[in-house]
N, CA, C and O atoms as CSV, one atom per row, in Angstrom:
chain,resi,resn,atom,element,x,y,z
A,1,UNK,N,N,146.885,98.255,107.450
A,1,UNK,CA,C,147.322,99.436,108.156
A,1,UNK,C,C,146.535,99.602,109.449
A,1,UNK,O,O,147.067,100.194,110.388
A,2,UNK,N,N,145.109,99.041,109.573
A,2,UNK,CA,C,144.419,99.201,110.867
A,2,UNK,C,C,145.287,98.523,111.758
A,2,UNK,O,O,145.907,98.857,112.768
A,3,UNK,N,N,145.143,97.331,111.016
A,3,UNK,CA,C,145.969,96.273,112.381
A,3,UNK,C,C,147.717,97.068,112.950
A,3,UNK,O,O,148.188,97.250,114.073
A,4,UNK,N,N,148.262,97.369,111.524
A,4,UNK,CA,C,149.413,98.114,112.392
A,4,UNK,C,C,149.499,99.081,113.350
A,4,UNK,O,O,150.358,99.288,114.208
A,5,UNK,N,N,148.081,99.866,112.972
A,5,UNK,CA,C,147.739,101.072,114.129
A,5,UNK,C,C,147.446,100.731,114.910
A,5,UNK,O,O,147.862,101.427,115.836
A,6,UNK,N,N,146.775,99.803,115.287
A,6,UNK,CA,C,146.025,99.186,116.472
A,6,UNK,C,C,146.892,98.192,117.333
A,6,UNK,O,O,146.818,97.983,118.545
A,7,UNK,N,N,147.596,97.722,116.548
A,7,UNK,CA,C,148.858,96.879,117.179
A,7,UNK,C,C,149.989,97.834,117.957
A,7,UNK,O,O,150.319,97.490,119.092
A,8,UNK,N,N,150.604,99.055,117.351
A,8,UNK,CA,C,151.291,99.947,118.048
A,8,UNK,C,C,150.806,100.815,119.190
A,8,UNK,O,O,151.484,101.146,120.162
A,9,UNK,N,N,149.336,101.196,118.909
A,9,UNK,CA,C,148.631,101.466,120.126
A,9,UNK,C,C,148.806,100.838,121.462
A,9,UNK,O,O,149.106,101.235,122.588
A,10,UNK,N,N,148.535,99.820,120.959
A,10,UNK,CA,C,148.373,98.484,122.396
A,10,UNK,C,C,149.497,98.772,123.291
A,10,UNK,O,O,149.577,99.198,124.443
A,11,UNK,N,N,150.466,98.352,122.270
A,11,UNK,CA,C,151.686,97.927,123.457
A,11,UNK,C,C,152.998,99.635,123.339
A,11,UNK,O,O,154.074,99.617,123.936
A,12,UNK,N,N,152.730,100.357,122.839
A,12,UNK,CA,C,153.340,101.307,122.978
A,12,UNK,C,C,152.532,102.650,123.952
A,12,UNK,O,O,153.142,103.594,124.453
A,13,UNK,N,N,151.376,102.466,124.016
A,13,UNK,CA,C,150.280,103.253,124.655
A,13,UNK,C,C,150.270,104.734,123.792
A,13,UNK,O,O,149.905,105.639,124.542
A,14,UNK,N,N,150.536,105.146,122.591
A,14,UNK,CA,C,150.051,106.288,122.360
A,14,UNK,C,C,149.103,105.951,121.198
A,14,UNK,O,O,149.099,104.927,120.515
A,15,UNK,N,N,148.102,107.294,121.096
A,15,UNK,CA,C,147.188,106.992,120.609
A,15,UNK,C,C,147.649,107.392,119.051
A,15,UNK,O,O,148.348,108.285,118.573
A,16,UNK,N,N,146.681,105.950,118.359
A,16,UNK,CA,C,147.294,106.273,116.908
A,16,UNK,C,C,145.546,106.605,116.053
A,16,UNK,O,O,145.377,106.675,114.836
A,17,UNK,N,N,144.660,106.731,116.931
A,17,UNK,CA,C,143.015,106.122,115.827
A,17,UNK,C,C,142.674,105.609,114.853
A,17,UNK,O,O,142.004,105.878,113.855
A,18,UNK,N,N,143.619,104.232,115.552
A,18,UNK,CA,C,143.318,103.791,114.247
A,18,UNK,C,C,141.724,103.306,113.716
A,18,UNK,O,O,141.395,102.717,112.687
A,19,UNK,N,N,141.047,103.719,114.659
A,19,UNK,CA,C,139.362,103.403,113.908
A,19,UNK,C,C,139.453,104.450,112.658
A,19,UNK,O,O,138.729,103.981,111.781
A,20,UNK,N,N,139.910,105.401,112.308
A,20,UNK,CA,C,139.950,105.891,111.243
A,20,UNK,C,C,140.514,105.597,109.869
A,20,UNK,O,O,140.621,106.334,108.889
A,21,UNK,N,N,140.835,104.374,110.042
A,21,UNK,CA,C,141.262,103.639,108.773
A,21,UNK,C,C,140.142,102.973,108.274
A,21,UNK,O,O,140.127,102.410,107.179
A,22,UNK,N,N,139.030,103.034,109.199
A,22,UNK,CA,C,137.417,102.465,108.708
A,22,UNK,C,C,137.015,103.284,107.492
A,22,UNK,O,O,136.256,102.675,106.738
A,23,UNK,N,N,137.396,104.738,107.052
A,23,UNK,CA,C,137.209,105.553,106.528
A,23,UNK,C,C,137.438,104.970,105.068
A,23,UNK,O,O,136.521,104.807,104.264
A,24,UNK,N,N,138.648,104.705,104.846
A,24,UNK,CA,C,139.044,104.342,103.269
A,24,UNK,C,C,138.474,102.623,103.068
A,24,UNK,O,O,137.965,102.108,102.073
A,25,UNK,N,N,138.760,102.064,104.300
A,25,UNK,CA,C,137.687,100.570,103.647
A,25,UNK,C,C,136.475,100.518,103.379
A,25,UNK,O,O,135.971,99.636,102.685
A,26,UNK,N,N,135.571,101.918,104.153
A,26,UNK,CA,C,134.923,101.900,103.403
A,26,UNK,C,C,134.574,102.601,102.451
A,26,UNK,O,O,133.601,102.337,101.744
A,27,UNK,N,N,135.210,103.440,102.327
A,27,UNK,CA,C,135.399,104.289,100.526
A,27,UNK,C,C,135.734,103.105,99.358
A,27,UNK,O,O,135.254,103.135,98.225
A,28,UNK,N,N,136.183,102.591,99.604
A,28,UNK,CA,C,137.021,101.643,98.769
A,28,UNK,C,C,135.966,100.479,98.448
A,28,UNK,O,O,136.077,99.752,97.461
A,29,UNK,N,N,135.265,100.414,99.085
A,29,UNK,CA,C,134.175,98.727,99.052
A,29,UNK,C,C,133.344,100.062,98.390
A,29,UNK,O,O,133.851,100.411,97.324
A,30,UNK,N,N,132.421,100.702,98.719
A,30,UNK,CA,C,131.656,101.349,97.918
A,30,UNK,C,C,131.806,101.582,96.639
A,30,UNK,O,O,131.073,101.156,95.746
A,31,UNK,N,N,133.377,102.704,96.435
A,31,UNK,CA,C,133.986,102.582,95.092
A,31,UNK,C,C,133.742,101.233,94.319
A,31,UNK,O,O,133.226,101.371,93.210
A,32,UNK,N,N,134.046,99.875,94.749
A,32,UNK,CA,C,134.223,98.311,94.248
A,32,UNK,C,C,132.555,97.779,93.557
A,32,UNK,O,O,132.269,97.295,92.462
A,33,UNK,N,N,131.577,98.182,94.935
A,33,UNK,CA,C,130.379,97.906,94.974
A,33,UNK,C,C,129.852,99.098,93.597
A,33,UNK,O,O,128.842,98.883,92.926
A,34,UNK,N,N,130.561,100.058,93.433
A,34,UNK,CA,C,129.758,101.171,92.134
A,34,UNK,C,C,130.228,100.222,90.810
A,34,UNK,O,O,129.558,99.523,90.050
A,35,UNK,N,N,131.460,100.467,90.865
A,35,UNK,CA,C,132.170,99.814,89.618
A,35,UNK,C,C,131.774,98.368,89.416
A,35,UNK,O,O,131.782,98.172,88.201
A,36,UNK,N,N,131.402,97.175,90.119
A,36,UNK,CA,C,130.608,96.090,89.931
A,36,UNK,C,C,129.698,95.897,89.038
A,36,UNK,O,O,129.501,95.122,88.102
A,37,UNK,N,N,128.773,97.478,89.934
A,37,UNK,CA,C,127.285,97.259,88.858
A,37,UNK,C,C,127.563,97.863,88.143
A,37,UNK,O,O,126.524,97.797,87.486
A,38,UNK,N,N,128.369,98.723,87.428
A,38,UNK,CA,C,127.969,99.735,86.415
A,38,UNK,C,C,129.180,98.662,84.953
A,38,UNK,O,O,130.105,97.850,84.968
A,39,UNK,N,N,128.905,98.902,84.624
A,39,UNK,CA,C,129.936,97.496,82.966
A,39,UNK,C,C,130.329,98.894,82.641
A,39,UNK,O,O,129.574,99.576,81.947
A,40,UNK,N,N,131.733,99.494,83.199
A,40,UNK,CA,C,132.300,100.816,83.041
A,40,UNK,C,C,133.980,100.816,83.393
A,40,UNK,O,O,134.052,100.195,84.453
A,41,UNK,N,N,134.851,101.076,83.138
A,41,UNK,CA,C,135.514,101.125,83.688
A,41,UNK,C,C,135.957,102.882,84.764
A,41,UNK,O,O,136.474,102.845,85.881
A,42,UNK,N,N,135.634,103.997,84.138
A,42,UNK,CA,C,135.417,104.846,84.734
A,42,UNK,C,C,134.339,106.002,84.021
A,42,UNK,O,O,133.806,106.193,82.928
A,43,UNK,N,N,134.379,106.503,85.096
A,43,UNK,CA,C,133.418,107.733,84.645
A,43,UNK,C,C,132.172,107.726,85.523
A,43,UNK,O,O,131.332,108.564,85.195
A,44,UNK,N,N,131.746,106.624,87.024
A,44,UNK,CA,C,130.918,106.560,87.470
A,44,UNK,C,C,131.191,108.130,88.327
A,44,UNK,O,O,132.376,108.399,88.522
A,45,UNK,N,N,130.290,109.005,88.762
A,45,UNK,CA,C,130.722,109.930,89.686
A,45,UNK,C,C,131.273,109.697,90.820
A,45,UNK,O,O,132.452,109.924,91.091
A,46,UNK,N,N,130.340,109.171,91.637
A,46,UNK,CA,C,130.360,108.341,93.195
A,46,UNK,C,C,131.200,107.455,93.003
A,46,UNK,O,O,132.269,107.619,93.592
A,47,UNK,N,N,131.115,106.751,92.510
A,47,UNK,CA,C,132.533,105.327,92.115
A,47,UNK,C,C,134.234,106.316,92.106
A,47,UNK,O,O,135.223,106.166,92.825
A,48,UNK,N,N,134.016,107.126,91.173
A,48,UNK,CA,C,135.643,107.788,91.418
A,48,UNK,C,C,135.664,108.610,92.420
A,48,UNK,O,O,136.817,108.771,92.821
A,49,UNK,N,N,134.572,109.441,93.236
A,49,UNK,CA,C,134.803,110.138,94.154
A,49,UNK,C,C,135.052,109.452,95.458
A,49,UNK,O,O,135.559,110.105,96.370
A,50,UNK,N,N,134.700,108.028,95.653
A,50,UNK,CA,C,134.072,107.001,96.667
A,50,UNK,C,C,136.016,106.680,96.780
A,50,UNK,O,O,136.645,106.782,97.833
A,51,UNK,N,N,136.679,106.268,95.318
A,51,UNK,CA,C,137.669,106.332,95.591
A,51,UNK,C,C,139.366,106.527,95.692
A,51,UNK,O,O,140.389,105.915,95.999
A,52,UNK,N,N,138.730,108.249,95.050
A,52,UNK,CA,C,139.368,109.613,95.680
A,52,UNK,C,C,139.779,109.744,96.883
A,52,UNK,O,O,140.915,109.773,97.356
A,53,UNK,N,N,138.133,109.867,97.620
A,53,UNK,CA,C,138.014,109.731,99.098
A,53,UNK,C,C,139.107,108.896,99.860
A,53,UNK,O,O,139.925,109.476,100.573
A,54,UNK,N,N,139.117,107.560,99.708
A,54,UNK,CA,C,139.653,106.422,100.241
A,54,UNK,C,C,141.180,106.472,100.047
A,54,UNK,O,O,141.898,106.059,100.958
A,55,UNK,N,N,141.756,106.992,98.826
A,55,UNK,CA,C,143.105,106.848,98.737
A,55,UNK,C,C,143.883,108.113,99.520
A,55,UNK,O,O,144.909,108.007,100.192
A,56,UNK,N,N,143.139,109.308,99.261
A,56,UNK,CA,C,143.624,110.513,99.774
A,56,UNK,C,C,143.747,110.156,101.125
A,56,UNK,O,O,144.828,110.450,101.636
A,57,UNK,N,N,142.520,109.330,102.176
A,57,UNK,CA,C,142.455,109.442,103.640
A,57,UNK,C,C,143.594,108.360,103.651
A,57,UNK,O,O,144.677,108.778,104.059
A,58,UNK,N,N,143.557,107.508,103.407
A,58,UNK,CA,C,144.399,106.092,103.560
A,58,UNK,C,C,145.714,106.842,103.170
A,58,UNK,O,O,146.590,106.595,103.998
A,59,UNK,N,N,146.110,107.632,102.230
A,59,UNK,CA,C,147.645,108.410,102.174
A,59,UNK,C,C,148.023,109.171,103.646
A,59,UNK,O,O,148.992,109.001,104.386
A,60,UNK,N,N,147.260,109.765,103.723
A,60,UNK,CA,C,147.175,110.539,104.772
A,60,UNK,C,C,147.175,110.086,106.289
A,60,UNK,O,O,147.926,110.469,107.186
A,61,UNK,N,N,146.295,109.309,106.334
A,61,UNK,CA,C,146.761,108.109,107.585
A,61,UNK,C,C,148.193,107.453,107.398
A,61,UNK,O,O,149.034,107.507,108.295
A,62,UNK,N,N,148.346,107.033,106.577
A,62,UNK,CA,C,149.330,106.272,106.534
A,62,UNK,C,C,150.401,107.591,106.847
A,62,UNK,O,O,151.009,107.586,107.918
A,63,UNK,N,N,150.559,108.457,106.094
A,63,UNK,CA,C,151.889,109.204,106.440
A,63,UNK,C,C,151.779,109.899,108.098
A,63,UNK,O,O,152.828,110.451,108.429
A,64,UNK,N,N,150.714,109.937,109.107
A,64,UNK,CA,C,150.805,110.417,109.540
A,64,UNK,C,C,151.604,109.223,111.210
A,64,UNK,O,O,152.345,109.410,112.176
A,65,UNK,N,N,150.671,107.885,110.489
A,65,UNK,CA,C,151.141,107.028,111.295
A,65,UNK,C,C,153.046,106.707,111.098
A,65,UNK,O,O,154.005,106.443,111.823
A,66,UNK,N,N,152.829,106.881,110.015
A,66,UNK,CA,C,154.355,106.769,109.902
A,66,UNK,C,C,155.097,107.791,110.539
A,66,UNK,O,O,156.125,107.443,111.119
A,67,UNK,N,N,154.681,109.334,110.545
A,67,UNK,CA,C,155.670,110.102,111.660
A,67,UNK,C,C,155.199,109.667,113.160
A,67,UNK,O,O,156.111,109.758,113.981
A,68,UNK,N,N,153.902,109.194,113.696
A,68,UNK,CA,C,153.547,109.324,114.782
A,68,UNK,C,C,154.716,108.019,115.303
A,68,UNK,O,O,155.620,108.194,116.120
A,69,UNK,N,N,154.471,106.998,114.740
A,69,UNK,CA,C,155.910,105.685,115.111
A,69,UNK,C,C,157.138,106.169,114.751
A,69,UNK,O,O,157.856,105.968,115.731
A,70,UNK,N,N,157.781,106.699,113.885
A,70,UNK,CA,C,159.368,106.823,113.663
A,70,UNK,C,C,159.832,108.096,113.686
A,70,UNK,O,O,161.049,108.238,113.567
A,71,UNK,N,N,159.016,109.240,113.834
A,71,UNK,CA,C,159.938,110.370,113.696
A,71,UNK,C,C,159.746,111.526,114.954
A,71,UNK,O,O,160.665,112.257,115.325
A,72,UNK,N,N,158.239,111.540,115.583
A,72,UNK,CA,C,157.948,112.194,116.416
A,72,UNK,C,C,159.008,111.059,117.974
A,72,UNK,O,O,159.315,109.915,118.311
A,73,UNK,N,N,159.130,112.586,118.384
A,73,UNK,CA,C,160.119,111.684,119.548
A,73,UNK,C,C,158.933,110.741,120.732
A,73,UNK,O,O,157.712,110.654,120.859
A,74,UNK,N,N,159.832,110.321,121.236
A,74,UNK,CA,C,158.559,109.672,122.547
A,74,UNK,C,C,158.502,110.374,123.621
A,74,UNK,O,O,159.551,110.751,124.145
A,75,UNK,N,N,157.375,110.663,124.117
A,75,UNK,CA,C,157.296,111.274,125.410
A,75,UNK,C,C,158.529,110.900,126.667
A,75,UNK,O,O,159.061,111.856,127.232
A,76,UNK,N,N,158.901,109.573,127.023
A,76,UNK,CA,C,159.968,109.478,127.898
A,76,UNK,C,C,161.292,109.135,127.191
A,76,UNK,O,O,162.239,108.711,127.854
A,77,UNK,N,N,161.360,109.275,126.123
A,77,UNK,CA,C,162.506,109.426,125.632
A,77,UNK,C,C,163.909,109.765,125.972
A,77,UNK,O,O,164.227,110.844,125.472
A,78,UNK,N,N,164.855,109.198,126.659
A,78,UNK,CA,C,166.008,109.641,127.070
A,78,UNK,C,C,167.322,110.282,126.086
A,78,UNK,O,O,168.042,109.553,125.404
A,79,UNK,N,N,167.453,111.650,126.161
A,79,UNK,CA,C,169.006,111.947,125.040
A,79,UNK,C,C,170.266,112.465,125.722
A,79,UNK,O,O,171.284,112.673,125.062
């Protein structure tokens, strides 16, 4: 999803941030890195909050990139 944000940025010129998809990779490696060490499958605190964190932001990016490309109109938009 970075690369798609960052790819539509480029050549469409509006801003998508996609540096904020840094957010859930790294929720998500932390979450990976808890659950590694712990011989658990859940119940670590930080491990499920680590990725809580990551899925909620990564939903949320994602739906927002998805209106910012297909539903919000374009600034020079002709109708």
């Amino acid at each position: 999803m970075l690369m798609i944000a960052r790819f539509y940025e480029r050549f469409s010129g509006r801003r998508t941030y996609y540096r904020l998809y840094l957010v859930p990779l790294i929720a998500f490696a932390i979450g990976a890195v808890r659950y590694a060490d712990r011989d658990r499958i859940s119940g670590d605190l930080i491990g499920d909050s680590a990725l809580i964190v990551g899925g909620l932001s990564l939903l949320t990016l994602s739906v927002w990139l998805y209106w910012r490309m297909v539903i919000q109109p374009k600034p020079n938009a002709v109708k």
